[in-house]
C-alpha positions in Angstrom: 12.1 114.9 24.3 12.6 112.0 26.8 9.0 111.1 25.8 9.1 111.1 22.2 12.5 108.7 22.5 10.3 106.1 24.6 7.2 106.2 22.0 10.1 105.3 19.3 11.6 102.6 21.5 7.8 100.9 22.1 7.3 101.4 18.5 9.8 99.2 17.7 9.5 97.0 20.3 5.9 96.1 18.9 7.1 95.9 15.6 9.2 93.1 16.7 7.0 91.8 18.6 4.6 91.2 16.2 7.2 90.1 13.6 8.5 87.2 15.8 5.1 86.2 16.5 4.1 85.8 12.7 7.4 83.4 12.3 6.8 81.5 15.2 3.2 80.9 13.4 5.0 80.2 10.0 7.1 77.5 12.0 4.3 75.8 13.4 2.4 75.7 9.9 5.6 74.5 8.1 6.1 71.6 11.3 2.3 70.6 11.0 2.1 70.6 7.3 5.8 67.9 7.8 3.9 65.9 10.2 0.3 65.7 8.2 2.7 64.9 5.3 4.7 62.1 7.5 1.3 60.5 8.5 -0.2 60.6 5.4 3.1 58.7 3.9 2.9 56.1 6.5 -0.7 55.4 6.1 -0.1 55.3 2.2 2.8 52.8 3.0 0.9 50.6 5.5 -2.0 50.4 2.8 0.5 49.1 0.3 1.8 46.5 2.9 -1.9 45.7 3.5 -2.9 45.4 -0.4 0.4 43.4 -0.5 -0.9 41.1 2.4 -3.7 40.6 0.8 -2.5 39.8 -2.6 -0.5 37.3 -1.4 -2.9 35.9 0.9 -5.1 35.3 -1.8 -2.3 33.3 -4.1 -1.7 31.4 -0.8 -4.8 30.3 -1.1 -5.4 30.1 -4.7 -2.2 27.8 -4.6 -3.9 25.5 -1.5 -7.1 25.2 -3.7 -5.0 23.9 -6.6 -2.8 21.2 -5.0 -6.5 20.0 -3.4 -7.8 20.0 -6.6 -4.5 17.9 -8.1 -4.6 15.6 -4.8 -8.4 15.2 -5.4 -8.2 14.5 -8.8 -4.8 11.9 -8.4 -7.1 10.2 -5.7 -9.8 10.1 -8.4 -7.4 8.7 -11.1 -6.0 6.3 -8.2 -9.3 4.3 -8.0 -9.9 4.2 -11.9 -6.2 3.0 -13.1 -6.7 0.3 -10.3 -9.9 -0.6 -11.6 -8.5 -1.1 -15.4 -5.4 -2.6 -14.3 -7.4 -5.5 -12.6 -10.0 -5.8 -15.3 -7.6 -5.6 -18.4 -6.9 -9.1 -18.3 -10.2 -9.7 -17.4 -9.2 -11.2 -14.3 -9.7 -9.9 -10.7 -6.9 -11.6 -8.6 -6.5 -11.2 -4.1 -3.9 -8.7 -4.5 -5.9 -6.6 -7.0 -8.7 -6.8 -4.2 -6.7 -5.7 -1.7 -5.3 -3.0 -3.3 -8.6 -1.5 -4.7 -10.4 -2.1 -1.4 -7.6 0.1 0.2 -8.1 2.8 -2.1 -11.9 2.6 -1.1 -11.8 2.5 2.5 -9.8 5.3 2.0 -11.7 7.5 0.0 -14.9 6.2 2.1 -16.5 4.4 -0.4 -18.4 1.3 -0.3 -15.6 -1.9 -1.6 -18.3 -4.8 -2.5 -20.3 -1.7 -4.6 -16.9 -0.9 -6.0 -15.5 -4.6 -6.9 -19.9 -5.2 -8.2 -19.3 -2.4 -10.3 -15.4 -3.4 -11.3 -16.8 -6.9 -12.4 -19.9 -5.4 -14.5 -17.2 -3.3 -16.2 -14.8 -6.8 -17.2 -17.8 -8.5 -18.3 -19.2 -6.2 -20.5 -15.6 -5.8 -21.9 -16.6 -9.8 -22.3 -12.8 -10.3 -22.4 -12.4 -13.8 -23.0 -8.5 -14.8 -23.9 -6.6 -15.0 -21.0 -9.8 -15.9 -19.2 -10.5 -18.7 -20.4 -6.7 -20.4 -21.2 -5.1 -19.0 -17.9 -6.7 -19.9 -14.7 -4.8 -17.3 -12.3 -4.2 -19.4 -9.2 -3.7 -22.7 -10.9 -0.9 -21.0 -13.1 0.3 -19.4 -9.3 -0.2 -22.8 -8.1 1.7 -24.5 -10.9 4.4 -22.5 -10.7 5.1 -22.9 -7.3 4.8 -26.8 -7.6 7.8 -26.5 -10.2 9.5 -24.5 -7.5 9.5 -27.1 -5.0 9.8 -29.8 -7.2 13.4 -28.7 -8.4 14.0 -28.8 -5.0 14.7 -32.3 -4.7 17.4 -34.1 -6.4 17.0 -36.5 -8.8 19.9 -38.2 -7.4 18.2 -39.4 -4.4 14.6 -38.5 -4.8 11.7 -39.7 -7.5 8.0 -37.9 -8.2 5.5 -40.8 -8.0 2.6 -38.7 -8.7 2.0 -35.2 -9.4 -1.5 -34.3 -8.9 -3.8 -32.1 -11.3 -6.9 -29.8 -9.8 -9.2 -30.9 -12.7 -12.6 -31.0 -12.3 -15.8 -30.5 -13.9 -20.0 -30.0 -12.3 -18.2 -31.2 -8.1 -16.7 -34.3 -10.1 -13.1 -35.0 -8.9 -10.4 -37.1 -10.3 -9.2 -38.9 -7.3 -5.9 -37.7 -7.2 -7.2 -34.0 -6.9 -8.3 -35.2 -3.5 -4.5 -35.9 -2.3 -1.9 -33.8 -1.6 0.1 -32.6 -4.9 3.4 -34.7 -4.6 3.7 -37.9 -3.9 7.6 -38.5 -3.4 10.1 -41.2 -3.0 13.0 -41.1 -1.2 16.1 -43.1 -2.2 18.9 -44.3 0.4 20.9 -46.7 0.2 18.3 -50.0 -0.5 15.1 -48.0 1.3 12.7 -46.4 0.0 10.5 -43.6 1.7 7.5 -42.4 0.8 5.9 -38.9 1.5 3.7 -36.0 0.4 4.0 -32.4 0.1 1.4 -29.7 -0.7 2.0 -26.4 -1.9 0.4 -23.3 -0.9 1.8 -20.2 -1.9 0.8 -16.8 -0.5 1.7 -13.6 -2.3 1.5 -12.0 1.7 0.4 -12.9 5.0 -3.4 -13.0 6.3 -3.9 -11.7 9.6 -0.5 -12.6 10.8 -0.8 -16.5 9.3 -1.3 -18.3 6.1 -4.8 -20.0 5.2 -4.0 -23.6 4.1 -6.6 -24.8 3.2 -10.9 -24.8 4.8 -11.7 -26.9 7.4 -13.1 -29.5 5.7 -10.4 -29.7 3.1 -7.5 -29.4 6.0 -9.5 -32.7 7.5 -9.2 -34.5 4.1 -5.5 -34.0 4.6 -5.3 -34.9 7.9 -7.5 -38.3 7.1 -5.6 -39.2 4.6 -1.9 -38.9 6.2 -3.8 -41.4 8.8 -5.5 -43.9 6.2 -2.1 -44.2 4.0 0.0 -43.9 7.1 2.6 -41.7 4.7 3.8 -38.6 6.1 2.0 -35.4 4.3 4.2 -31.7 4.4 2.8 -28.4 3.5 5.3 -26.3 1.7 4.4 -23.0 2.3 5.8 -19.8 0.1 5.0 -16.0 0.8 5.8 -13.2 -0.9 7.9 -12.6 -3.9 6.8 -14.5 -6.9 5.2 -18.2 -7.2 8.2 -19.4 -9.3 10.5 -17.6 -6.3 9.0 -16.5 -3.0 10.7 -14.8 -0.5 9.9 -16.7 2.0 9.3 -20.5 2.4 8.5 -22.8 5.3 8.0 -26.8 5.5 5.2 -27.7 8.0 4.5 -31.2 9.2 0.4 -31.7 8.6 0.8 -33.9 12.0 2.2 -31.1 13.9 -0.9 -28.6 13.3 -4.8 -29.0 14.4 -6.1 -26.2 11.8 -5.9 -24.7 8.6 -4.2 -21.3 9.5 -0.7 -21.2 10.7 0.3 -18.2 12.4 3.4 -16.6 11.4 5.0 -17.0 15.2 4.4 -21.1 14.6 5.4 -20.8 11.2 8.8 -19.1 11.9 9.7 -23.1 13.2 9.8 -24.6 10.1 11.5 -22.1 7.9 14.0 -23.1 5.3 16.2 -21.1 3.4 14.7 -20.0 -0.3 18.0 -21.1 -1.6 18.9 -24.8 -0.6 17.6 -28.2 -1.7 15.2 -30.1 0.1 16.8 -33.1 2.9 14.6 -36.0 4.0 15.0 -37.6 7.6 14.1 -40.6 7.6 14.2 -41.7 11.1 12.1 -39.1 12.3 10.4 -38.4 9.3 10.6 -35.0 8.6 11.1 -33.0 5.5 14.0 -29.9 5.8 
């Protein structure tokens, strides 16, 4: 009896022996299938990241490629509206120059091809109007005469001469070989006599202003010395011709060449705004 109660209690014992070993199986399925599921989401996820890197990587650069492409072509259009704003009035002035041989130096190209090429373009425009009735610097030139001219009042000073640059074929009418003004100064019963030249520069030149070349400068300088009359250079920079921003009286006796640099010139400045004062006992013009 005692045996057949045993063979009963092993039976069972085996039965749930075996039963707990299939759900332990079960849970380890159901954990693994969780964690293959888990990994499989999280690759999925860091593929979508990934595409999404890559996506925007590639507008990144798409975006780059464009704003070279519009800097490239604005560079492009810089040189060209130069080119036709200088050449529309079929003139090519300094500061035109300076501004398109910037642009080249810039973009690497060669200027003097660039200006050759600017230069065929104006004359096969064969622009002719302002060309031929408006001489650029003479009108610059002109203006800046009138400038300095109002300078003086008529109360106590008188133009003698007002010189013209008018030439033709290297023949000079004498006057052009002076200096532009020749003034009198009135006081009391004297009379004084001096000349002013005007130069004005729409900016500096290597830190100075070019008055004039060497052998023109020597002109000037022989001819304050044969006529024993003082001669002044009234020098304007910047701004316009008719009202520079800057303007300086220089004594021709108390310079050796014809550049003045802008540490001598800061000597003589005057301001833009008041008339002109001569000293007559030491001759000089302020």
């Amino acid at each position: 009896m005692t045996g057949i109660i045993l063979m009963i209690i092993g039976i069972l014992t085996l039965m749930v022996g075996v039963y707990l070993y299939r759900s332990s199986k079960n849970d380890v399925n159901v954990k693994e299938n969780i964690n293959v599921k888990e990994n499989v989401n999280v690759k999925e996820d860091v593929n979508v990241k990934e595409n999404v890197n890559v996506k925007e990587n590639v507008n990144v650069k798409e975006n780059v490629n464009v704003k070279e492409d519009v800097n490239v072509k604005e560079d492009d259009n810089e040189l060209e509206k130069a080119i036709e704003m200088a050449i529309a009035d079929g003139i090519l002035t300094d500061n035109e120059r300076n501004i398109i041989k910037k642009i080249a130096l810039k973009k690497g190209l060669n200027f003097d091809q660039v200006i050759k090429d600017a230069e065929k373009q104006m004359a096969e425009l064969e622009i002719d109007s302002e060309t031929e009735l408006i001489d650029y610097r003479k009108k610059k030139g002109s203006d800046f005469e009138k400038f300095i001219v109002l300078k003086f009042n008529k109360k106590y000073f008188k133009i003698k001469e007002w010189a013209g640059d008018k030439y033709v074929d290297g023949t000079y009418a004498e006057t052009t070989l002076q200096p532009d003004l020749l003034l009198e100064f009135n006081f009391r019963t004297n009379k004084y006599d001096f000349y002013v030249e005007c130069k004005w520069r729409n900016n500096l030149y290597k830190n100075g202003v070019i008055i004039a070349k060497t052998d023109k400068f020597n002109r000037y300088v022989d001819f304050e010395k044969s006529r024993k009359i003082p001669v002044f250079i009234a020098i304007g920079v910047g701004g316009k011709a008719n009202l520079p921003e800057k303007l300086y009286i220089v004594p021709l006796r108390e310079i050796d060449k014809g550049f003045i640099h802008i540490s001598q010139l800061k000597k003589y400045e005057k301001e833009v705004e008041s008339d002109f004062f001569y000293d007559y006992k030491t001759q000089i013009l302020k």
